[in-house]
C-alpha positions, 0 to 999 in steps of 0.5 A, spaced: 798 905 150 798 897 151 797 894 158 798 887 159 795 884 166 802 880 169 796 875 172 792 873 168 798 871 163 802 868 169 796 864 171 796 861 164 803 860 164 803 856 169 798 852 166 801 851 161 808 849 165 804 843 168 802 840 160 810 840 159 814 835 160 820 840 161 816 844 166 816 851 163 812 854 159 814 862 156 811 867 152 815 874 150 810 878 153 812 884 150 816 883 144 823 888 142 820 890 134 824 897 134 826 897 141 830 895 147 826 892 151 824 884 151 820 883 157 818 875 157 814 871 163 816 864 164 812 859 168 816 854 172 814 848 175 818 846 182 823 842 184 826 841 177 834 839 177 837 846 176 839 850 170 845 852 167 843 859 162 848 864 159 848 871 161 843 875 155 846 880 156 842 886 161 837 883 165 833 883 170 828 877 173 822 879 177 819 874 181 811 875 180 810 868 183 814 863 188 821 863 190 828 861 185 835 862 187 840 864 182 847 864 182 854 862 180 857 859 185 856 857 192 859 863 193 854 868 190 847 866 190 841 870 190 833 867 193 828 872 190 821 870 192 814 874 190 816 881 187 823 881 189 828 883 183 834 880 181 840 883 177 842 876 173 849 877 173 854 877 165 856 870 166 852 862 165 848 862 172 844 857 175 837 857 175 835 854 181 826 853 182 825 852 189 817 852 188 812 852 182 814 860 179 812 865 174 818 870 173 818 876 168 826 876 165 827 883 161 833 883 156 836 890 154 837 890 145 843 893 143 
């Protein structure tokens, strides 16, 4: 059985982020080698101009620390802070970091 404690990697992501000129900082936490799941944390320093991502495929967000919004459009945006879950949608999405966030981001394989 392996165990990981999202803490201490989210902690130490985060400062990691802050020594990035871009403000991220990631590591696949868990990696898909013979199976479906890829689990990845994501450190992101707030306040940064929005990104636009491509769906990849099934995923979700966790958001461990913080608070981002999701969206794509005006229409159809999602704020999700400490321990909420976000379905990302099958389409280019903004990422919007509203404070310095840790997310965990699940993507099923084929």
């Amino acid at each position: 059985m392996e165990m990981l404690s999202l803490r201490s990697v989210a902690e130490e992501r985060l400062a990691a982020a802050y020594r990035e000129d871009d403000g991220r900082a990631a590591t696949t936490s868990f990696p898909g080698h013979g199976r479906r799941l890829r689990q990845t944390v994501i450190a992101l320093r707030g306040g940064a101009e929005p990104t636009e991502h491509e769906s990849p495929g099934e995923a979700t967000v966790l958001v461990l620390t913080g608070r981002v919004r999701v969206g794509t459009g005006p229409d159809d945006v999602a704020e999700g802070t400490n321990g909420d879950l976000i379905l990302l949608p099958d389409a280019p999405h903004e990422l919007e970091v509203v404070e310095d966030s840790v997310l965990l981001l699940t993507v099923a394989g084929e």
